[in-house]
C-alpha positions in Angstrom: -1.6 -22.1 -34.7 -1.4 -18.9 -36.5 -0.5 -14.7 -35.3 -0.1 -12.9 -38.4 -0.2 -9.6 -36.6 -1.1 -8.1 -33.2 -4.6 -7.3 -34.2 -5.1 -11.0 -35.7 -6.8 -13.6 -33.8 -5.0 -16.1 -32.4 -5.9 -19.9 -32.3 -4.3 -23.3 -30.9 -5.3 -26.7 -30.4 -3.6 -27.0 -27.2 -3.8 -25.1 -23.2 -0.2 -25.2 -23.5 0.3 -22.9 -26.6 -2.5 -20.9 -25.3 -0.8 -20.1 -21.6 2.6 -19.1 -23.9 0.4 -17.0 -26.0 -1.1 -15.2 -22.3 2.3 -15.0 -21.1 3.2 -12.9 -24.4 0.4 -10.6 -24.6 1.7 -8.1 -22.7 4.6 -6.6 -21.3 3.9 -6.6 -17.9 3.4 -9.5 -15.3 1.4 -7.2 -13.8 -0.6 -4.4 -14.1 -3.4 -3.0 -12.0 -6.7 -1.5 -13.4 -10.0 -2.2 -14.3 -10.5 -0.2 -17.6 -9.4 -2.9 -19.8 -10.7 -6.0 -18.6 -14.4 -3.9 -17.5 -14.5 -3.1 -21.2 -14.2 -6.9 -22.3 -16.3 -8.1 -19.4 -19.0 -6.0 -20.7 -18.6 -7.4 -23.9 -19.7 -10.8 -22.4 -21.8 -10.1 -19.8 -19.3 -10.8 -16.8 -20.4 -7.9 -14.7 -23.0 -9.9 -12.9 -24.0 -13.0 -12.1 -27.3 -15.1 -11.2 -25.1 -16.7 -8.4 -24.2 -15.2 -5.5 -20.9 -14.0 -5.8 -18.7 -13.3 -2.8 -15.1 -11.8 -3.2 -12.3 -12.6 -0.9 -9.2 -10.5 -0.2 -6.8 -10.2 2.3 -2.6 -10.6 2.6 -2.8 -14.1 3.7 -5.8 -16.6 4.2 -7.8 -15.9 0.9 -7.1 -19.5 -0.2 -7.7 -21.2 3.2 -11.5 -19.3 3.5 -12.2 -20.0 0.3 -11.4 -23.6 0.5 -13.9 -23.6 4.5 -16.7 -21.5 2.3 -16.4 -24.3 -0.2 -16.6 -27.1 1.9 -19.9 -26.0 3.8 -21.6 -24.7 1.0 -21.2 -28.1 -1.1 -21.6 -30.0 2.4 -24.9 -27.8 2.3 -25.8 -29.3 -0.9 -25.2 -25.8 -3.0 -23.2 -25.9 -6.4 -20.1 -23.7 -6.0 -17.4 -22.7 -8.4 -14.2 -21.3 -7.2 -11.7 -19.0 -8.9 -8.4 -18.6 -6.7 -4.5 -17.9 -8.3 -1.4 -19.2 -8.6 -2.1 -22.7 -9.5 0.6 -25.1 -8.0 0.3 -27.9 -10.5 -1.6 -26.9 -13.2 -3.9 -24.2 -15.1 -6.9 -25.7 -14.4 -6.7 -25.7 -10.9 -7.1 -21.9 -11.0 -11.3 -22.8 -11.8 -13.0 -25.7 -9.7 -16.8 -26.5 -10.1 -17.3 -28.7 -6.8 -14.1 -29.5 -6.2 -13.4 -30.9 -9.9 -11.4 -28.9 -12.1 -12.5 -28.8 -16.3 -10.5 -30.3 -18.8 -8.5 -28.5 -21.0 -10.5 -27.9 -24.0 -13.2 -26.5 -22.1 -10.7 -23.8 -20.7 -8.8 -23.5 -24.7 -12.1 -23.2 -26.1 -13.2 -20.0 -23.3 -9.8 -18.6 -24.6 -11.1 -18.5 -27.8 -14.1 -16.6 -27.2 -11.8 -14.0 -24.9 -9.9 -13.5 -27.7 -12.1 -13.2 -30.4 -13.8 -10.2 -28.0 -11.0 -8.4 -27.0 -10.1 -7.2 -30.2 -7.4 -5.2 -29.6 -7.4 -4.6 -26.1 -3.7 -5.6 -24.4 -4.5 -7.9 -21.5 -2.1 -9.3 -18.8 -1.8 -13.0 -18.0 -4.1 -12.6 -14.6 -6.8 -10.5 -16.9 -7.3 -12.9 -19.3 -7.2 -16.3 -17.2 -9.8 -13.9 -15.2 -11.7 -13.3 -18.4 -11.8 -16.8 -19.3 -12.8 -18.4 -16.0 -15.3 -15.5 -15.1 -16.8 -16.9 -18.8 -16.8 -20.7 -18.0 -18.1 -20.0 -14.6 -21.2 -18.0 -15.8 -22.1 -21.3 -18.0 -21.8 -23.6 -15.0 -25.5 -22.7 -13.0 -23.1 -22.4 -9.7 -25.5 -21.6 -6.8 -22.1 -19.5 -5.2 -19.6 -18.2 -7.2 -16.2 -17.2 -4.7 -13.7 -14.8 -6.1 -9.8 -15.2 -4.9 -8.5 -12.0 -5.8 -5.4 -12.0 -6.9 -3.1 -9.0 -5.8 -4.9 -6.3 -3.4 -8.3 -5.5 -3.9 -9.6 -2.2 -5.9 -7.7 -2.8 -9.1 -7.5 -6.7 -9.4 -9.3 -7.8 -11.8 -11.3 -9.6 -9.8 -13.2 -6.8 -8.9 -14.7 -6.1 -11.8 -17.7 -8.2 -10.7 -20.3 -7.0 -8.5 -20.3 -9.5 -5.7 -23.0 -10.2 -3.4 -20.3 -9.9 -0.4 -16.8 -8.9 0.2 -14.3 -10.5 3.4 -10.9 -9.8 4.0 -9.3 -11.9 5.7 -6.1 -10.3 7.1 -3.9 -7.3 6.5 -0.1 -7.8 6.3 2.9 -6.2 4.6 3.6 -8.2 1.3 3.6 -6.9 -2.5 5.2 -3.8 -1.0 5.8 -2.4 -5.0 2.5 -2.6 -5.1 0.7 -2.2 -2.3 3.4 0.0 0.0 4.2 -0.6 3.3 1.9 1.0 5.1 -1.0 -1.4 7.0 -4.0 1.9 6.5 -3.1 2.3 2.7 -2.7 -1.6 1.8 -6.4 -2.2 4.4 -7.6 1.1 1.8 -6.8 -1.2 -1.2 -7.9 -4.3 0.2 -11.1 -2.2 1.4 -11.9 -1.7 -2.4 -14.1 -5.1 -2.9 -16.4 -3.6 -0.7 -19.6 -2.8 -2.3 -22.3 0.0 -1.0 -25.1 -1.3 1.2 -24.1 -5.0 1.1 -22.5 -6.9 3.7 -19.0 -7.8 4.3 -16.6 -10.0 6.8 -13.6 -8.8 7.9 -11.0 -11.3 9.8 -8.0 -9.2 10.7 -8.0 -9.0 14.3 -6.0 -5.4 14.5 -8.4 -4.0 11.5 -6.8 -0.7 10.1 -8.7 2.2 10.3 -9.3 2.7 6.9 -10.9 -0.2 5.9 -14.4 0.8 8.6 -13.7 4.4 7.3 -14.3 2.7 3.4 -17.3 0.6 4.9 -18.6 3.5 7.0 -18.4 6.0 3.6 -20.0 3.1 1.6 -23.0 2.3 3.9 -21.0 -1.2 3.7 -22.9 -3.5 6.0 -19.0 -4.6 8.1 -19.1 -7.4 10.4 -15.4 -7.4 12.4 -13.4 -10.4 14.2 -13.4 -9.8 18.0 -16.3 -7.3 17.7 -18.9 -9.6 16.3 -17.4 -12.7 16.1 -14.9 -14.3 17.9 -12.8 -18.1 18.7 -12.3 -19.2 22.4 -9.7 -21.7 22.9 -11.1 -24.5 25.0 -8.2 -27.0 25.4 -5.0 -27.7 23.5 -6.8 -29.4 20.7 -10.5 -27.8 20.8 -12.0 -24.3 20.3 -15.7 -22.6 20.1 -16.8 -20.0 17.7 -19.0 -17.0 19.0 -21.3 -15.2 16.3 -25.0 -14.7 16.6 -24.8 -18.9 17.6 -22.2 -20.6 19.2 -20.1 -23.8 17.8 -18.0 -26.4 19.8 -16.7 -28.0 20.8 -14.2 -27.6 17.0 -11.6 -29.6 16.9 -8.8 -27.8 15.7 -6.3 -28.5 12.7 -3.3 -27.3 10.8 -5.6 -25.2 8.5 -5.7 -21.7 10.2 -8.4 -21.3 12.9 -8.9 -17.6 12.1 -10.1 -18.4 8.8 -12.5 -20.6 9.5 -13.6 -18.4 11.7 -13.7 -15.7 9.0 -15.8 -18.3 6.9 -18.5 -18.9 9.6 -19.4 -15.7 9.7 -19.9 -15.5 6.2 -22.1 -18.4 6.4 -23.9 -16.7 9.3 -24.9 -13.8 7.5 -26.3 -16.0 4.4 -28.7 -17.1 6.5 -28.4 -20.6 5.2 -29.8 -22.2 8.5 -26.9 -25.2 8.2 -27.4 -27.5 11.6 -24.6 -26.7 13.8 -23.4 -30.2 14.0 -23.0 -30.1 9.9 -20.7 -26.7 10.5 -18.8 -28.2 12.9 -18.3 -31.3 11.2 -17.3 -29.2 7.2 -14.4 -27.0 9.0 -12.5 -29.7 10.6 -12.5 -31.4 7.6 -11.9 -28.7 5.0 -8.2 -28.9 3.2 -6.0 -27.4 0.5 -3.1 -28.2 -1.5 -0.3 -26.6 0.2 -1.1 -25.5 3.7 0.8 -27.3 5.9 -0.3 -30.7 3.5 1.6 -34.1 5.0 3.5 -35.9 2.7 3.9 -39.6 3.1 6.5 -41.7 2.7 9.6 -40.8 4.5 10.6 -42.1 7.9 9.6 -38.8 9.6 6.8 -36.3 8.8 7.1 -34.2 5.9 5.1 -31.2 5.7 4.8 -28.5 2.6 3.5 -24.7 3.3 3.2 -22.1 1.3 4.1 -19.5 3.5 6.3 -17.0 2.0 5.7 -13.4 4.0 6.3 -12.5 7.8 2.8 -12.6 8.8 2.1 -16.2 7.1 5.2 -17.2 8.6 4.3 -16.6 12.1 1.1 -19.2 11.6 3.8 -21.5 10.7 5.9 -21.3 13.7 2.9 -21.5 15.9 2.0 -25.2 13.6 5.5 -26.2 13.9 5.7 -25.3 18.0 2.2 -27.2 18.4 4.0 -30.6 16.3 7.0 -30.3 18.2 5.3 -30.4 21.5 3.0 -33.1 20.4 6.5 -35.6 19.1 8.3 -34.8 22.1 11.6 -33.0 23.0 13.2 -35.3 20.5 11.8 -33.8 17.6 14.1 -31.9 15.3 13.0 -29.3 12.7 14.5 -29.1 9.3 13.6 -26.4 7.1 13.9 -26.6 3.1 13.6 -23.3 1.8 13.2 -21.6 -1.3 11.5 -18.0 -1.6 10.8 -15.2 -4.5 13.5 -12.7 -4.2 11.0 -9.8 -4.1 10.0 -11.0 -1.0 10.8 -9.8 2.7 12.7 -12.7 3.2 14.4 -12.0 6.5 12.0 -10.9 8.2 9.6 -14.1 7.0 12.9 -16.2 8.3 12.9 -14.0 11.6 9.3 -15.1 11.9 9.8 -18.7 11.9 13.6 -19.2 13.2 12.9 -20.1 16.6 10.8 -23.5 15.7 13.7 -24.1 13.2 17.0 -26.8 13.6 18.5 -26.4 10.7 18.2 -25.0 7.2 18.9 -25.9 3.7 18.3 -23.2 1.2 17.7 -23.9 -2.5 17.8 -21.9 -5.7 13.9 -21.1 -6.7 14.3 -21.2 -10.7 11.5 -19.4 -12.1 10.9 -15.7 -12.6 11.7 -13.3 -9.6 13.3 -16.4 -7.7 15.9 -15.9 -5.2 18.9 -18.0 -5.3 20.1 -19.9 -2.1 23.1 -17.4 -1.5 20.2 -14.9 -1.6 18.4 -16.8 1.0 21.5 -17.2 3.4 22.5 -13.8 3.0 18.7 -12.6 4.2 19.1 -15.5 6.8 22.5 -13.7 8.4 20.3 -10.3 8.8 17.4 -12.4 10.3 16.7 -12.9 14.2 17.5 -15.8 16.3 20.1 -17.1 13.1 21.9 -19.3 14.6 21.5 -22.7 12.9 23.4 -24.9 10.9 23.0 -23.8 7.6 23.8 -25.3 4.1 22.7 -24.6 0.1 21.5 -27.2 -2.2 20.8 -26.6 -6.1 16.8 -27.8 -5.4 13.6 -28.6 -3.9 13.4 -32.3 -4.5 17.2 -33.3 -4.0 17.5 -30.8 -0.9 14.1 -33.1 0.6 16.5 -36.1 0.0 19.6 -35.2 1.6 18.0 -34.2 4.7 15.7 -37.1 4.6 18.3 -39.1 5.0 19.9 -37.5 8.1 16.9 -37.4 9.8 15.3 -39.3 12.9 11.3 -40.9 12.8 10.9 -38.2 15.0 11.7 -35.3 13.2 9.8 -33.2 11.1 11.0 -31.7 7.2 8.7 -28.8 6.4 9.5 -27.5 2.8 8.6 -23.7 2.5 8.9 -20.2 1.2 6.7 -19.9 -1.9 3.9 -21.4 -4.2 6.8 -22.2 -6.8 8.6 -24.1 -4.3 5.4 -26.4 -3.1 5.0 -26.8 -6.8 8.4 -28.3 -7.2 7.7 -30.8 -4.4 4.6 -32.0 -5.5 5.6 -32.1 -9.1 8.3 -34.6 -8.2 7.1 -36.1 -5.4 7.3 -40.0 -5.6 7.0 -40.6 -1.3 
């Protein structure tokens, strides 16, 4: 491993030395632009693609869309590579060529070439990993190509690539140093994937005004939830999906329904002419790490969610109500928590408190992580806080203390960040 200088090129044998050579590169975690990494995607040819390229953005959902798109499409018989951000486990979950991830010499040796080209352009941890999978993806013939962006919409990096189609999929508040706080100016940024006289999918159901002002100045082909397409609930567990066609019956599950409806109409507008029945049959069986995932091996259920702002927290509470009423007035709720501290984290806890027991709050021990006092003290200046309340040094050890205290009727659901689902899966033993 050598780095004589800053202008030398670096080298390792390993994706471990490489991801602590990203993480030094530059001095921020994050920076928004698309000067820099244009000027090295240009270098290599990562503007366009021969794939069809579709770019997904939204506050919440991006991962859960992606994950429906991908299982119809391969379902379908396509090739499909998907790029989506943070990785719970490890790096090279961040790039998946139907649904298997490439080893780690593939990924060091894309490094390579990214930094052999950028020369002595400063790139940010996001940028480069962006770079470097935007690379291994244009080698991989993928017949769809979907694009998670990582943080808003007109700057990410992401959007360096012209895509074939843009979706959002909901506008919240979140990222508020980055985004603001205002629904118009963060639906403006999110807005920004859209591309002039091409089609795109929005699945916020109270769209801000800006983003059809963007489409309309764009001649962006929009297609809206509620205007033209739309979910009817037909029973408790069943629902019907209302585009050009009609699904259902769709059985439903814990992955969110609005997203899958987002994802159908995506598919409608490829004109892919998928049988119904084969539609029906990829979303209620599409998953992801993460999103309300059941754990085995405790007495009661154990679910993990990586809901970790208001709007993503309300989803939750309307999961956790639909599990309660299904185990029976019984069924206790205990909540493991552990959240970034730059997020709104009583209002997320306002959101979800009234489908709660108890809580155990844990220290989150990474960058930006809140520690459990920080959690009860954004707990006291939440809604409905009433609970019994306690603080536990971590994820896995908090899990096991309540465990034990708990009925076979009761539900543990461990939640508040993509660190803290990380740290449950990492030591996770059942």
């Amino acid at each position: 491993m050598t780095n004589n200088s800053a202008h030398s090129v670096f080298s390792a044998d390993n994706l471990s030395d490489w991801l602590n050579h990203l993480e030094q590169l530059h001095p921020n975690a994050i920076e928004l632009g698309l000067a820099r990494i244009t000027e090295v995607g240009k270098r290599l040819n990562l503007i366009e693609f021969d794939a069809k390229v579709i770019t997904v953005a939204g506050t919440n959902g991006k991962g859960t869309t992606c994950a429906y798109l991908e299982k119809i499409l391969i379902d379908a018989g396509f090739k499909v590579g998907v790029y989506s951000s943070p990785h719970i486990h490890r790096y090279n979950e961040r790039l998946r060529i139907n649904y298997l991830e490439l080893d780690d010499q593939i990924h060091c040796d894309a490094f390579a070439v990214i930094e052999k080209v950028r020369k002595d352009i400063s790139l940010s941890y996001f940028e480069y990993a962006t770079l470097a999978c935007l690379y291994l993806l244009q080698q991989q013939n993928c017949d769809y190509i979907l694009l998670e962006v990582g943080l808003g919409g007109r700057l990410d990096a992401t959007n360096m690539v012209e895509s074939d189609m843009s979706v959002i999929t909901t506008i919240g508040i979140d990222h508020v140093d980055w985004l603001g706080s205002d629904r118009d100016v963060i639906g403006f940024e999110k807005a920004g994937v859209f591309r002039a006289n091409k089609p795109a999918i929005c699945g916020e159901l109270d769209v801000p005004q800006s983003i059809i002002d963007h489409a309309e100045s764009m001649s962006t082909q929009l297609k809206l939830a509620s205007t033209d397409f739309n979910i009817e609930m037909l029973d408790e567990q069943h629902w019907a999906w209302h585009g050009q066609q009609t699904l259902s019956p769709i059985k439903q599950t814990l992955m969110p329904m609005q997203n899958a409806s987002t994802a159908l109409a995506v598919i409608e507008q490829l004109n892919l002419n998928i049988a119904p029945s084969q539609l029906i049959k990829s979303i209620e069986t599409a998953s992801l790490v993460g999103r309300l995932q059941h754990l085995s091996g405790l007495a009661c259920d154990l679910y993990i969610d990586v809901a970790h702002n208001p709007q993503s927290a309300e989803y939750l509470a309307s999961q956790l109500k639909r599990l309660r009423s299904e185990k029976g007035d019984d069924c206790k709720v205990h909540a493991v928590v552990g959240m970034l501290s730059d997020k709104d984290m009583s209002a997320t806890l306002s959101a979800v408190n009234v489908e709660i027991t108890d809580y155990t709050f844990v220290n989150l021990n990474c960058y930006r992580g809140a520690s459990a006092d920080m959690l009860l003290a954004a707990y006291q200046n939440s809604a409905n806080n009433k609970h019994n309340v306690i603080c536990f040094e971590n994820v896995s050890t908090a899990v096991d203390k309540v465990a034990k205290n708990a009925k076979a009727s009761d539900i543990i659901i461990v939640f508040g960040s993509f660190h803290t689902v990380s740290d449950i899966l990492s030591n996770w033993k059942g």
